[in-house]
RODO-2510 file (C-alpha; in nm, 4 decimals, decimal comma):
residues 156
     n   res          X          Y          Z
     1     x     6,0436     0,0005     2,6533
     2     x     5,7877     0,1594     2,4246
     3     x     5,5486    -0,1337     2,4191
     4     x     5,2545     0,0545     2,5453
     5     x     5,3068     0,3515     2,2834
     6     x     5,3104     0,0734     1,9957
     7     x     4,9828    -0,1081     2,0820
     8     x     4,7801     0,2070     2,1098
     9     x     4,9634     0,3340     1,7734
    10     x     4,8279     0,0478     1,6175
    11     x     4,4848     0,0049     1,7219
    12     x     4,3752     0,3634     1,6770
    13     x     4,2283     0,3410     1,3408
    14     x     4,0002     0,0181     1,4592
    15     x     3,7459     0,2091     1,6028
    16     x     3,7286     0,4134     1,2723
    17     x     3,6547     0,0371     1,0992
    18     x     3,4332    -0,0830     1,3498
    19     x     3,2282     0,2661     1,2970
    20     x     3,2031     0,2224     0,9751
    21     x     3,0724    -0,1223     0,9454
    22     x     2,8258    -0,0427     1,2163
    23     x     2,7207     0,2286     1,0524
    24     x     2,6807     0,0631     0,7519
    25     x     2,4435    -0,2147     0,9315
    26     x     2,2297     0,0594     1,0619
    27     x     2,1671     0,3086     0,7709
    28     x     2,0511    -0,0581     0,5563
    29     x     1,8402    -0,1492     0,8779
    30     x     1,6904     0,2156     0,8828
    31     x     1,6077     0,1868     0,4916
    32     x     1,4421    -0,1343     0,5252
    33     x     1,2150    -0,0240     0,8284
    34     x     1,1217     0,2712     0,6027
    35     x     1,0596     0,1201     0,3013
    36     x     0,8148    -0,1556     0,4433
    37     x     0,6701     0,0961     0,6497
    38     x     0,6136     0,2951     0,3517
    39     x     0,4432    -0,0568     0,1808
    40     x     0,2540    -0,1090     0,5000
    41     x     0,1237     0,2506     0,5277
    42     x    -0,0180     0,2253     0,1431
    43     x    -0,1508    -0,0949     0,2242
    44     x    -0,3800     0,0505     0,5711
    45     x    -0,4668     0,3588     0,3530
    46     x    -0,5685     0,1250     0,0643
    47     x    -0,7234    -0,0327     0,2634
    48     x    -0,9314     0,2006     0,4210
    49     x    -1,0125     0,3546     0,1070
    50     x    -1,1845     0,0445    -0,0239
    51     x    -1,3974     0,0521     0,3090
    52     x    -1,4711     0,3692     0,2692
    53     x    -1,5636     0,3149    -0,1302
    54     x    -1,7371    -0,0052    -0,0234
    55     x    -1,9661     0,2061     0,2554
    56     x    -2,0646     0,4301     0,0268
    57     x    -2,1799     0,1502    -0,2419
    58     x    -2,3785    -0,0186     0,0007
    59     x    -2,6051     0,2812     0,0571
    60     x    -2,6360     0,4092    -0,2628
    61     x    -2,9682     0,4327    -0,4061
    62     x    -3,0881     0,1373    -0,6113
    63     x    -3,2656     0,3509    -0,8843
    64     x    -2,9083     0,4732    -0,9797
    65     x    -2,6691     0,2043    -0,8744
    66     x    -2,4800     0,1333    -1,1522
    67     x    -2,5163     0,5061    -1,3286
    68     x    -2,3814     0,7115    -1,0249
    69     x    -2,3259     0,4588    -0,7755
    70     x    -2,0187     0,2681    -0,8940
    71     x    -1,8608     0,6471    -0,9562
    72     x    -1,9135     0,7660    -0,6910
    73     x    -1,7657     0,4449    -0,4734
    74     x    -1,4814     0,5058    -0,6773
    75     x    -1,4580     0,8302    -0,6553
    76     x    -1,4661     0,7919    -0,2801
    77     x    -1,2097     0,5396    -0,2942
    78     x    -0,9455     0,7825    -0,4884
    79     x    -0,9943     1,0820    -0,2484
    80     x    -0,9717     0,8813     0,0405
    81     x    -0,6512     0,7309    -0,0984
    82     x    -0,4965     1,0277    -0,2591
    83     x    -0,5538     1,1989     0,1078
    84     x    -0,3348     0,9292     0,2906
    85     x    -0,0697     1,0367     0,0519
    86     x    -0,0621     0,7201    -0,1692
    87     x     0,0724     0,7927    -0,5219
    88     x    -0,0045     0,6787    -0,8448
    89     x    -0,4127     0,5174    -0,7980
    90     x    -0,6050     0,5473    -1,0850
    91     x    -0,9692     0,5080    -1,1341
    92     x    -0,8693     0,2310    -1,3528
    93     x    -0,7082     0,0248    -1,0074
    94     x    -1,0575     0,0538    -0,8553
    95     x    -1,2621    -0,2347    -0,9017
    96     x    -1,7011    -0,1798    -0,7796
    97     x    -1,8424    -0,5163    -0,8430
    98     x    -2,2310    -0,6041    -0,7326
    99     x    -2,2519    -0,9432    -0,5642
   100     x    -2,6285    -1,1562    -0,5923
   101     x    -2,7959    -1,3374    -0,3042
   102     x    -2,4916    -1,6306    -0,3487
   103     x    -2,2474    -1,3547    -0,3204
   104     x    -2,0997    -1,4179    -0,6302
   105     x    -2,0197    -1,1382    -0,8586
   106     x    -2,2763    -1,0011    -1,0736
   107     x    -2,3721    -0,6601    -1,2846
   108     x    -2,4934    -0,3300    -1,1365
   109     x    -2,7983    -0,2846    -1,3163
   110     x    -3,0127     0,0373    -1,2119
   111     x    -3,3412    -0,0563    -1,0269
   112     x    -3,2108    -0,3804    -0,8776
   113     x    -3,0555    -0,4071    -0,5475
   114     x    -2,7435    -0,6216    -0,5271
   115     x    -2,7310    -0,8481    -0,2210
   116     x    -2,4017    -0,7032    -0,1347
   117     x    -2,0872    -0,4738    -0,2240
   118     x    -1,7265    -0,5610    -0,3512
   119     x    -1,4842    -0,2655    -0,3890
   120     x    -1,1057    -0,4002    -0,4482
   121     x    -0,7571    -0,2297    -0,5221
   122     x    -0,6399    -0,4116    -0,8787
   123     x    -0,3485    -0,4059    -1,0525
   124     x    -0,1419    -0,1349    -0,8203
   125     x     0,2035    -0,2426    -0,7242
   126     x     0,3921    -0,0898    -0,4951
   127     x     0,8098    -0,0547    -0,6001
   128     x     1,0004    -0,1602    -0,2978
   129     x     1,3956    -0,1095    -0,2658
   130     x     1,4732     0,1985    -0,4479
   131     x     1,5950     0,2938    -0,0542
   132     x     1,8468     0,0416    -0,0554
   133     x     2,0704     0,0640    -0,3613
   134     x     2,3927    -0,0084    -0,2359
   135     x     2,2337    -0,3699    -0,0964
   136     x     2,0367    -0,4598    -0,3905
   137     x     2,2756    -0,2867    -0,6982
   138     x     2,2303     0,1093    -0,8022
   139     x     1,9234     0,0454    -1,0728
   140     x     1,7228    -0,2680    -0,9016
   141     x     1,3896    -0,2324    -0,7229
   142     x     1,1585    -0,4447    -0,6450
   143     x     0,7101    -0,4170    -0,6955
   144     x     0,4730    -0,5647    -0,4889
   145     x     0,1590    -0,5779    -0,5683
   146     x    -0,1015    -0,4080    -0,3221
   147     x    -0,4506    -0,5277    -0,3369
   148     x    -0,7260    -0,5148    -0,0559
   149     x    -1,0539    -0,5538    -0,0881
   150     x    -1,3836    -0,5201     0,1382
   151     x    -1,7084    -0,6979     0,0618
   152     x    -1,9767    -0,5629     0,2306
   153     x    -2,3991    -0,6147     0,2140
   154     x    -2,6295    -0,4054     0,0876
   155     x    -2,8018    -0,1748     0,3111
   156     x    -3,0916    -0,0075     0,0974
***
């Protein structure tokens, strides 16, 4: 009777399958968690950045505001970002805006002190996917954009 010799014959390349789509489920799982928290890592240091940018336009002196005030803020705002590692920020993506009493946005003008500070991220997207080609097809990606801001009074 060779029964039990036959069963195991045939089910010995199931585990092999069963590996492989398992497998398959976890590397795509692992490539999503990286990729967002790739998106959500820029995002915090972006973030952070435009506090840090924002900080140092609030105490800048009002004498010089808009000549070495918005510079530096964005200066501040592109080391801070390019030392979290995030690629690709220009000076261009770095918005300094002075706000009036309303809080509405307004020019930097040098001798007047704005009632408040707005440094934002503009126009910086993010490509998203590039981790997962054999979900999404070998040449597609996707970009978010990333844009935080922080508003923040004037301290001088």
């Amino acid at each position: 009777m060779p029964t039990a010799p036959t069963r195991r014959a045939g089910q010995r390349g199931g585990a092999a399958v069963e590996f492989g789509i398992v497998l398959a489920l976890l590397v795509t799982l692992l490539a999503g968690i990286f990729g967002f928290g790739r998106a959500f890592w820029y995002y915090d240091a972006l973030s952070k950045a435009s506090r840090d940018g924002a900080r140092a336009m609030s105490i800048s002196a009002k004498a010089s505001i808009n000549s070495a005030g918005v510079a530096a803020a964005r200066q501040v705002v592109l080391d801070a970002a390019a030392s979290a590692g995030v690629p690709g920020l220009a000076g261009a993506n770095v918005s300094v805006v002075c706000l009036d009493a309303s809080f509405n946005d307004s020019v930097c003008s040098d001798g007047t002190a704005p009632a408040g500070v707005r440094v934002a991220i503009v126009n910086y997207t993010l490509s998203v996917g590039q981790y997962l080609p054999f979900v999404i097809g070998a040449n597609s990606s996707y970009t978010t954009p990333l844009s935080p801001r922080t508003t923040m009074p004037y301290m001088l």
